[in-house]
C-alpha positions in Angstrom: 23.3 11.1 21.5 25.8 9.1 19.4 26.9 11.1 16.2 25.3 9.7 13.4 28.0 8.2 10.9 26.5 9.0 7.4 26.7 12.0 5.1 24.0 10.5 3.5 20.9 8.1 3.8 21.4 5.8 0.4 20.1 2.8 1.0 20.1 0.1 4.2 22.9 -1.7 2.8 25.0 1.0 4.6 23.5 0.9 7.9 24.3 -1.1 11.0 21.4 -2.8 13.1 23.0 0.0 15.9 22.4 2.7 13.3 18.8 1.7 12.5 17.8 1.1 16.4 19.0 5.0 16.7 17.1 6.4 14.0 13.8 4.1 15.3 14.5 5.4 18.8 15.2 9.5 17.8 11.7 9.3 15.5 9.8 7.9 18.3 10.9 11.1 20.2 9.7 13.3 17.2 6.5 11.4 16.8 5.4 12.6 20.0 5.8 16.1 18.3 2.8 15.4 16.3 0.8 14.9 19.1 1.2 18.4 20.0 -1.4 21.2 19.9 1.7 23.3 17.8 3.5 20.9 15.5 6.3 22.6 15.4 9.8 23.0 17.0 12.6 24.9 16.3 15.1 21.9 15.5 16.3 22.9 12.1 15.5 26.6 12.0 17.4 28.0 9.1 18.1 24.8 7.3 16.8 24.6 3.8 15.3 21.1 2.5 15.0 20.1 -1.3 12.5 17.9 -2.2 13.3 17.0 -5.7 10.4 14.1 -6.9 11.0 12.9 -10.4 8.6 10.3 -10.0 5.2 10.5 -8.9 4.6 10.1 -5.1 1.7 11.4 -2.3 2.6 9.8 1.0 6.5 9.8 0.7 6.8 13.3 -0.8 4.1 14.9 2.0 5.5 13.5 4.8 8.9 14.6 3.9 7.5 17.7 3.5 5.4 17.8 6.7 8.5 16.4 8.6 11.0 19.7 7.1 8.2 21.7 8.5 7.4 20.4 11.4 11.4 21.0 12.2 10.9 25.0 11.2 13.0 24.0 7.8 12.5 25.4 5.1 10.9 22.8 2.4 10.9 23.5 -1.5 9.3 21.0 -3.3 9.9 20.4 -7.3 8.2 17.7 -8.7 9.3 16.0 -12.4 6.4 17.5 -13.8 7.3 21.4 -13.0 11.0 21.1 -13.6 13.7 22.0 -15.7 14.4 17.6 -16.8 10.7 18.3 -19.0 13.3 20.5 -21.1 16.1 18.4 -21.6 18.2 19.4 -18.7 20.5 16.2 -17.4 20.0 15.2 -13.8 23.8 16.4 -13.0 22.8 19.9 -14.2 20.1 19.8 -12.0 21.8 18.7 -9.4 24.9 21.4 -10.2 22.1 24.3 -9.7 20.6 23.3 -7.2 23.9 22.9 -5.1 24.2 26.5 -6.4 21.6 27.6 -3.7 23.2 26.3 -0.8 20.6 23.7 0.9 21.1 21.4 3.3 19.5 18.5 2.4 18.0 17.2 -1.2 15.6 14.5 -1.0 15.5 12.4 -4.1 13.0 9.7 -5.8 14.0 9.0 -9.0 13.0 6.4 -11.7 16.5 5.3 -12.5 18.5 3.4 -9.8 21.5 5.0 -8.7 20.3 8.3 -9.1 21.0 9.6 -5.6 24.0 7.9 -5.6 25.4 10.2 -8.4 23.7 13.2 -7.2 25.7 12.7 -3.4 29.1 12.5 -5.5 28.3 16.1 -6.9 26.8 18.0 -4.2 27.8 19.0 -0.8 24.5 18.8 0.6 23.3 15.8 2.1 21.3 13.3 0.4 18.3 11.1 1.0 17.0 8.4 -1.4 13.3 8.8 -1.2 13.2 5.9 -3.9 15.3 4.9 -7.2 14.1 2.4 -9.5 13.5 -0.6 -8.9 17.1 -0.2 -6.1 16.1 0.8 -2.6 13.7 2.9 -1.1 15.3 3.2 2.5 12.8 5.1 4.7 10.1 3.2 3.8 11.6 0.2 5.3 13.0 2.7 8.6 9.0 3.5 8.4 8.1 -0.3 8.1 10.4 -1.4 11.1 9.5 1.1 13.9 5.4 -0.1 12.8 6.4 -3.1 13.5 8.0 -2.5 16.9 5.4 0.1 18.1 2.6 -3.5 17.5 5.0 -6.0 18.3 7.0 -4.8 20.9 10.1 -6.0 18.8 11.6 -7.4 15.3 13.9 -9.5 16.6 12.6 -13.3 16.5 9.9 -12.2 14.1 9.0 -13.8 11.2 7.6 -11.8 8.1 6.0 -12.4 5.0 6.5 -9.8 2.5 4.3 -10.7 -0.7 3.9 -9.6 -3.7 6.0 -8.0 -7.1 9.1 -8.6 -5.5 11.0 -8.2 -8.6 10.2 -4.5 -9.2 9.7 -3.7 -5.4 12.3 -1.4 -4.1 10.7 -1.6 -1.0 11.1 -5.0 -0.8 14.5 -5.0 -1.0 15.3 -2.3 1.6 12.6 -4.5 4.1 15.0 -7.5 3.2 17.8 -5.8 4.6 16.8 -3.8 7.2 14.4 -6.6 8.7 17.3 -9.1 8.8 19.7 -6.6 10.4 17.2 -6.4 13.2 16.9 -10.2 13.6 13.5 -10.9 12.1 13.4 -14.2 9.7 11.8 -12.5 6.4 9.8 -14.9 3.8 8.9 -13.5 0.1 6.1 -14.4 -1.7 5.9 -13.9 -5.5 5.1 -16.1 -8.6 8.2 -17.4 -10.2 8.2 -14.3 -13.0 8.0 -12.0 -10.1 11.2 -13.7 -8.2 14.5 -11.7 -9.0 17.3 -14.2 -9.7 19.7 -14.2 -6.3 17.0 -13.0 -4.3 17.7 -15.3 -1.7 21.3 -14.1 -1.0 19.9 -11.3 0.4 19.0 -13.3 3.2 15.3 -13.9 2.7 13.1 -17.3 2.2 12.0 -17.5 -1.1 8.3 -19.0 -2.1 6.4 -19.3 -5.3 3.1 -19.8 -3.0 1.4 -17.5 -0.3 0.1 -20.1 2.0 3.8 -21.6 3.3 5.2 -18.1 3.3 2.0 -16.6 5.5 1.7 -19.6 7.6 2.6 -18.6 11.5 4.1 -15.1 10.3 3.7 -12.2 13.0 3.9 -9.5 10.1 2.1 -10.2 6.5 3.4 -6.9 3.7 1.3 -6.7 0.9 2.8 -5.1 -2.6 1.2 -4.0 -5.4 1.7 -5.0 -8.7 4.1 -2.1 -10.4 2.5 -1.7 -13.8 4.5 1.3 -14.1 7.4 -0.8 -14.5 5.9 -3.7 -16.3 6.9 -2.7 -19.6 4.2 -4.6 -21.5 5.6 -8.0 -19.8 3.2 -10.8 -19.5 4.4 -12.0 -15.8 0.6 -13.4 -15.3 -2.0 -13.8 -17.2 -4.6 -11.7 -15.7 -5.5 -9.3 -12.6 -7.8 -11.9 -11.4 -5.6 -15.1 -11.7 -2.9 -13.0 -9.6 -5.4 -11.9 -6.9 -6.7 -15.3 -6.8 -3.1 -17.2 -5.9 -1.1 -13.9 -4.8 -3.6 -11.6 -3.1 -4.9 -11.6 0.5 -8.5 -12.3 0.5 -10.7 -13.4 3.1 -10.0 -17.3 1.7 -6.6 -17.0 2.0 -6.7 -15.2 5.1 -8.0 -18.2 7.2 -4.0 -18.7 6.4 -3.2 -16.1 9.7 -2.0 -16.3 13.4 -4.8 -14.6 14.9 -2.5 -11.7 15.9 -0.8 -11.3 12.9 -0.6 -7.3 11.4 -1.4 -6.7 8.3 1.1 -3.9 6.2 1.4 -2.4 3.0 3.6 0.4 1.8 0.5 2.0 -0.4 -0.7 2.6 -2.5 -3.1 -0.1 -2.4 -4.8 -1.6 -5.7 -8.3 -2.4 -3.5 -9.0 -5.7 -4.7 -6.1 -7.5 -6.6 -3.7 -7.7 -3.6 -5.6 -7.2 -1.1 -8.9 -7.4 0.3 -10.9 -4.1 1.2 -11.7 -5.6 4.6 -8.7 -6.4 5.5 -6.8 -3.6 4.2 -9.4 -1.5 6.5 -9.6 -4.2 9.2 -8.7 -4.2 12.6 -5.5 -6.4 11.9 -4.7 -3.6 9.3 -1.8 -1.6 10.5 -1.5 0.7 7.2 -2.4 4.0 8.4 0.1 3.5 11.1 2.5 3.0 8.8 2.4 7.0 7.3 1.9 8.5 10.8 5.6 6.8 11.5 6.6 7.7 8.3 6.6 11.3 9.5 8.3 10.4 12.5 11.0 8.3 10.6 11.5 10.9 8.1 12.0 13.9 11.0 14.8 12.2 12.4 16.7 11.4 9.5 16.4 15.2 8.4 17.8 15.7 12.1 21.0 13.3 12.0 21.5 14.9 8.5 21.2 18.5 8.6 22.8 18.5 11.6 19.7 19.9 13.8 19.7 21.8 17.2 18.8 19.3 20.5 16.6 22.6 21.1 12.3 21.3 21.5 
């Protein structure tokens, strides 16, 4: 196997299409690990993994988790809720004591973006972005691509509609990039307040409609609206104005190739951006999404904590 180049996983702006082929490659090796009767090997016996989630999470945070374990790593998880920031303590002190106990890897989401950025440049372990702000969220979009390849057969040639709150979606962003690396043509969809100024430099076309930007797309991604990051901003004027010109309903479904997949990165707001039916329709690709998630999130702790080839 080629040695991976990165002490860290940041974001996708530091990977080459080469680098994202091996880590899709490697997880669909430890995928098949899940289909065992023992989930378990012995890859990363010894190692220590730090989950450290600042901001709420279920499917990143679990499958993280899950991933550590399935390895035979040990997994701590500390959630913002349960640690020592509630008290005042500055995210370099956290970072300085937990470098203190010697893990391998910390796994990071954080509401401020940057955040594992300036942890990596103050601890020796390595470092995975499991989400900051409104930046990056890396191995959502490594989780994204090999979905996409396991239905499609390929991203390259592709075109993708990604749709949605593009403005406060750091998924979107690290799609965007890791998408284009692969060769796919990526379209966003978003009403004009929910279109980040330069957008388009990131190599994406940009639409203030759904209908161009789902018209003949292999791959239609779904985001929700994040409230959480809203701040009281009137972007729209109501839940049911959005879902109406922004979310994928039956109506504007008729909009489809017929073998179009249907993604979201979850969760799901049921109703505003997109239809129940679909969402648990047979074009609906969602659930696949997680079970690669695991995969994804089992090789990067392999490339980083420099596992065993030992299964």
């Amino acid at each position: 196997m080629t040695p991976f180049a990165h002490r860290h996983l940041l974001g996708i702006a530091d990977l080459s299409a080469n680098e994202i082929v091996q880590i899709l490659d490697l997880s669909d090796t430890f995928l098949e690990i899940s289909e065992r009767a023992i989930k378990k090997v012995p890859t990363l016996r010894g190692k220590t993994v730090i989950n450290l989630f600042l901001e709420a999470s279920t499917r990143t945070r679990t499958s993280f988790e899950i991933a550590a374990k399935r390895l035979s790593a040990d997994a701590v998880n500390i959630s913002g809720s349960t640690s020592s920031t509630t008290k005042g303590e500055t995210l370099l002190d956290t970072a300085r004591n937990l470098q203190a106990m010697r893990p391998d890897v910390i796994v990071l989401r954080h509401t401020a973006s940057g955040a594992p950025h300036f942890i990596a440049a103050h601890v020796d372990a390595a470092v995975i972005n499991a989400g900051d702000g409104t930046h990056e969220h890396p191995t959502q979009a490594l989780l994204d691509c090999a979905t996409i390849r396991k239905h499609k057969g390929r991203v390259d040639g592709l075109t993708i509609a990604i749709c949605g709150d593009i403005a406060h979606s750091r998924v979107a962003r690290s799609d965007v990039l890791a998408l284009g690396k692969l060769g796919a043509k990526v379209r966003l969809a978003a009403p004009r307040t929910m279109l980040p100024i330069g957008i388009e430099t990131l190599g994406a076309e940009v639409y203030d409609r759904m209908e161009p930007a789902i018209e003949g797309a292999d791959v239609v991604m779904m985001l929700r609206i994040q409230k959480e990051r809203l701040d009281g901003a009137g972007l729209f004027p109501n839940t049911r104005e959005y879902s109406r010109y922004f979310g994928l309903g039956l109506r504007m479904a008729t909009h489809l190739k017929p073998d179009a997949i249907l993604m979201h990165p979850g969760p799901i707001n049921r109703g505003i951006e997109l239809d129940p039916a679909l969402a648990d329709g047979t074009r609906s690709v969602i659930l696949d999404q997680v079970t690669h998630g695991v995969g994804v999130r089992m090789a990067l702790l392999y490339l980083l904590a420099g596992g065993s080839a030992e299964n």
